[in-house]
BAMILO-301954 format. One line per field, with one value per residue (C-alpha): residue in one letter; x, y, z. Coordinates in nm, 2 decimals, always signed. Example, Ala and Ser with C-alpha at 12.3 -4.5 7.8 and 13.67 -1.06 7.14 Angstrom:
BEGIN
residu: c(A, S)
X: c(+1.23, +1.37)
Y: c(-0.45, -0.11)
Z: c(+0.78, +0.71)
end
This chain:
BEGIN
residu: c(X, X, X, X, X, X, X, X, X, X, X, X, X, X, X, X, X, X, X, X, X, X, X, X, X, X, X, X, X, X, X, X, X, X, X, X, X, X, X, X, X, X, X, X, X, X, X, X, X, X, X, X, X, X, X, X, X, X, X, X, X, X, X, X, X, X, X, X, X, X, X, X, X, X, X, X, X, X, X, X, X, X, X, X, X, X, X, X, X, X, X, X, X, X, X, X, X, X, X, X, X, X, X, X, X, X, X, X, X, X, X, X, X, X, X, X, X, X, X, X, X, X, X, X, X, X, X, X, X, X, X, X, X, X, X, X, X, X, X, X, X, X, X, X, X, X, X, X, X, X, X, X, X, X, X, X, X, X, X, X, X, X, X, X, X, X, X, X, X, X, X, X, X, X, X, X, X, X, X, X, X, X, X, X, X, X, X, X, X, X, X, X, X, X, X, X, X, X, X, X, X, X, X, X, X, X, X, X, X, X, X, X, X, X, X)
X: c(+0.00, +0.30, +0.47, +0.13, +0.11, +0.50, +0.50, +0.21, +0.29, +0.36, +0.04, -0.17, -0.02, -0.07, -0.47, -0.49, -0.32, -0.57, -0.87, -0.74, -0.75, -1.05, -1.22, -1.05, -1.21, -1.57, -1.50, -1.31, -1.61, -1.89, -1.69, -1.66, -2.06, -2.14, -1.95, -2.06, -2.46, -2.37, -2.25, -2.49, -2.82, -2.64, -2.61, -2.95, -3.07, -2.92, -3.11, -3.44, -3.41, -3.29, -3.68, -3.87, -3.72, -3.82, -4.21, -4.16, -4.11, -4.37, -4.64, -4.50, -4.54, -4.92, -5.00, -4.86, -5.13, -5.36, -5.30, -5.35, -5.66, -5.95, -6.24, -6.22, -5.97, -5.65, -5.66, -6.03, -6.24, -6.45, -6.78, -7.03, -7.00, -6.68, -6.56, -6.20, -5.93, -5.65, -5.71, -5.63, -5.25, -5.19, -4.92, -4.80, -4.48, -4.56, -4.26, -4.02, -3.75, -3.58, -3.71, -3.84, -3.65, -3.35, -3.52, -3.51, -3.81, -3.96, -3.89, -4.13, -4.36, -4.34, -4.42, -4.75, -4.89, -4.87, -5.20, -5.33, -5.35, -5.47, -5.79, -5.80, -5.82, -6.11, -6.27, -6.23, -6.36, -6.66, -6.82, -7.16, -7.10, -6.85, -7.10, -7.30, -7.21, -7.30, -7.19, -6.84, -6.75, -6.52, -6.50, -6.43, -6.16, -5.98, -5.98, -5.85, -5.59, -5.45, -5.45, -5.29, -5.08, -5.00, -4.93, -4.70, -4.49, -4.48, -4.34, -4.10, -3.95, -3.88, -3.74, -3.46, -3.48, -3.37, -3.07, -2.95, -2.92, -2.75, -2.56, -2.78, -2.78, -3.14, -3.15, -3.43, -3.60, -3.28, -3.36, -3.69, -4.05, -4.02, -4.33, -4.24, -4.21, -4.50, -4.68, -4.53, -4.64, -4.98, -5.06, -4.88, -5.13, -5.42, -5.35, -5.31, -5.63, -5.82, -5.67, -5.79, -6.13, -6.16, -6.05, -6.30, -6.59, -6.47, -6.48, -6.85, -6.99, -6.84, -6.98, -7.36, -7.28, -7.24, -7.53, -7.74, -7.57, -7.63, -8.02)
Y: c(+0.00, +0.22, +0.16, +0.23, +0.58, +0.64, +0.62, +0.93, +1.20, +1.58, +1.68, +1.44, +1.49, +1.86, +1.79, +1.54, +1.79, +2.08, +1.84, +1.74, +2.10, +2.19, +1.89, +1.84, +2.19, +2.15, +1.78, +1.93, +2.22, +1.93, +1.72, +2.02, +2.12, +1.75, +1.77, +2.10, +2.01, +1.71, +1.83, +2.13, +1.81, +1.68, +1.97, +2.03, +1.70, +1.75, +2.10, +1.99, +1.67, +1.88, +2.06, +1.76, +1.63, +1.94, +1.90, +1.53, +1.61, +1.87, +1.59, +1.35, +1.55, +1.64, +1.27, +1.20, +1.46, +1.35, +1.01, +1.15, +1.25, +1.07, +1.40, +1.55, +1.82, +1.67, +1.56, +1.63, +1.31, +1.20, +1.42, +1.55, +1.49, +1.36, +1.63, +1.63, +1.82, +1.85, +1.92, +1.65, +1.72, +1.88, +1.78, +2.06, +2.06, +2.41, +2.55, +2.34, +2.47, +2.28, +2.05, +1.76, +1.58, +1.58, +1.34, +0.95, +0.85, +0.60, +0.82, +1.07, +0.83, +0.72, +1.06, +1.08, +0.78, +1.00, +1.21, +0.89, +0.76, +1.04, +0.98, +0.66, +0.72, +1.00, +0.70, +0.48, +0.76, +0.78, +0.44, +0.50, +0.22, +0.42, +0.64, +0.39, +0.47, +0.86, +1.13, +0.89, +0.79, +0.58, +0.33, +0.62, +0.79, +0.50, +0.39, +0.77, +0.73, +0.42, +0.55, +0.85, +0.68, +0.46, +0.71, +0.90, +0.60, +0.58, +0.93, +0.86, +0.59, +0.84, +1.04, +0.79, +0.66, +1.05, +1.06, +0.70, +0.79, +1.13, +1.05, +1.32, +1.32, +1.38, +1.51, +1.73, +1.67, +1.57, +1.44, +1.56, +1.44, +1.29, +1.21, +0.89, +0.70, +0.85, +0.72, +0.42, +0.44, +0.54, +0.27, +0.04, +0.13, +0.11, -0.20, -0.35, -0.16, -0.36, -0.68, -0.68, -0.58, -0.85, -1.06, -0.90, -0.96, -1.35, -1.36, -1.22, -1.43, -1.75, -1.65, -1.60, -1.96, -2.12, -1.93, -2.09, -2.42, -2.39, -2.35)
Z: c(+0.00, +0.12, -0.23, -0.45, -0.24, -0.26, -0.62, -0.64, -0.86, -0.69, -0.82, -0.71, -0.38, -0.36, -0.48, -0.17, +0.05, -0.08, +0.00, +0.31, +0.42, +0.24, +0.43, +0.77, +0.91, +0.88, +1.03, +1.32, +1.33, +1.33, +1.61, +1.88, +1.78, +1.86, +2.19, +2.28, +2.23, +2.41, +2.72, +2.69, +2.72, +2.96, +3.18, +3.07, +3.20, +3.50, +3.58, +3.50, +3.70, +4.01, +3.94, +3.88, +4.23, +4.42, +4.23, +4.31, +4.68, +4.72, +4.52, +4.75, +5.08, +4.96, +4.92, +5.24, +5.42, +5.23, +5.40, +5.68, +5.65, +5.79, +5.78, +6.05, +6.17, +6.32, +6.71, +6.68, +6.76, +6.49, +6.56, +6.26, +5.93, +5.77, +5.54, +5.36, +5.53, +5.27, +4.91, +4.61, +4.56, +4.22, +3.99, +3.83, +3.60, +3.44, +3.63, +3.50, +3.28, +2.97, +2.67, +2.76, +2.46, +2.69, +2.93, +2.94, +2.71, +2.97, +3.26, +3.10, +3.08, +3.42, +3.50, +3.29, +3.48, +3.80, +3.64, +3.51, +3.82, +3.94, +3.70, +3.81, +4.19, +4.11, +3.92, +4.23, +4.47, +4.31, +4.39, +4.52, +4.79, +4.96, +5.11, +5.22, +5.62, +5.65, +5.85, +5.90, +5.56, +5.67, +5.36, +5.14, +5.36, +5.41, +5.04, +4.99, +5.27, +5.08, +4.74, +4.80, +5.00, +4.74, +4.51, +4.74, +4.79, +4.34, +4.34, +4.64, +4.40, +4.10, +4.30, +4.39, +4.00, +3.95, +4.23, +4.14, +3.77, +3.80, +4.10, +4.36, +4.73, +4.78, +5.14, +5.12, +5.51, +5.67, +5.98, +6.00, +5.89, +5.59, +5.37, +5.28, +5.58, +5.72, +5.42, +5.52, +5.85, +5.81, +5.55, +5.81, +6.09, +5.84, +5.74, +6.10, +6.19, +5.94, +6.02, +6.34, +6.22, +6.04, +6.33, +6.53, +6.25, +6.23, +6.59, +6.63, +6.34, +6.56, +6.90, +6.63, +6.56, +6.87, +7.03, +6.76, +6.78, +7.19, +7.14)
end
């Protein structure tokens, strides 16, 4: 190969040396554009995932109230009618800055689920059988403790998904409350409340039996 290009004429060399600079300096321009627009997404990326994770945390923290909430003002004991104490949290990504085209393609979609299930907990909510025990409601407050809740606990997760993947320390309540185990918490109690319910229902409907099995 060495021998085929040593034996080139002058000429041809000096038309391959024109070329070469003709060509090499829109090559070198394209390479630093491409490097430039990448590390200007990436930095991109970066400061719109910092926002979503503070809109993440507020969602989160609203969820968590919301699970909370059982109708009647807090530390009040459950007198009157049961009426919501904390609004329906709002997700609200208006404020964020950036193109979205910078961001993960399924993360974005994990995002959209959060107002889909949003739709779906309104859908839920609405079942006529869940006012079925007036002025306490309980059935429907403690279906929308647990939703929330659940939902609360979904956005918790992209948040870490967000500080895993671009390497964040997300210490937003330090060592204070933090929604998430709350949500935790709460669901936690809720959950152990109803089981012993239940006990309670089994254990009734067996002392019913051996009444009637005694007479």
């Amino acid at each position: 190969m060495w021998d085929l290009l040593s034996g080139l004429p002058k000429e041809t060399w000096a038309l391959i040396g024109a070329a070469s600079a003709v060509i090499a300096p829109p090559i070198i321009v394209g390479i630093k554009e491409s490097i430039f627009e990448s590390k200007k997404a990436n930095k991109e990326r970066l400061y719109m995932s910092v926002q979503l994770i503070f809109v993440l945390d507020k969602f989160t923290a609203d969820c968590a109230h919301v699970a909370y909430d059982d109708g009647y003002p807090d530390g009040c004991p459950p007198v009157g009618h049961a009426v919501a104490q904390v609004q329906t949290p709002t997700f609200d990504l208006s404020n964020v800055k950036g193109e979205a085209k910078h961001l993960n393609a399924n993360f974005i979609y994990k995002l959209h689920k959060i107002e889909i299930k949003k739709i779906q907990i309104a859908g839920r909510l609405s079942d006529e059988a869940l006012f079925d025990d007036p002025p306490y409601m309980t059935a429907y407050f403690e279906l929308r403790r647990q939703l929330y809740g659940e939902l609360g606990l979904y956005t918790a997760k992209l948040i870490k998904e967000i500080c895993r993947e671009y390497k964040i320390k997300h210490d937003t309540w330090g060592d204070g409350w933090n929604p998430e185990e709350a949500i935790k918490q709460t669901l936690a109690a809720m959950k152990t409340r109803r089981s012993k319910a239940i006990i309670r229902s089994k254990q009734r409907k067996a002392q019913m039996v051996m009444k009637e099995i005694i007479k």
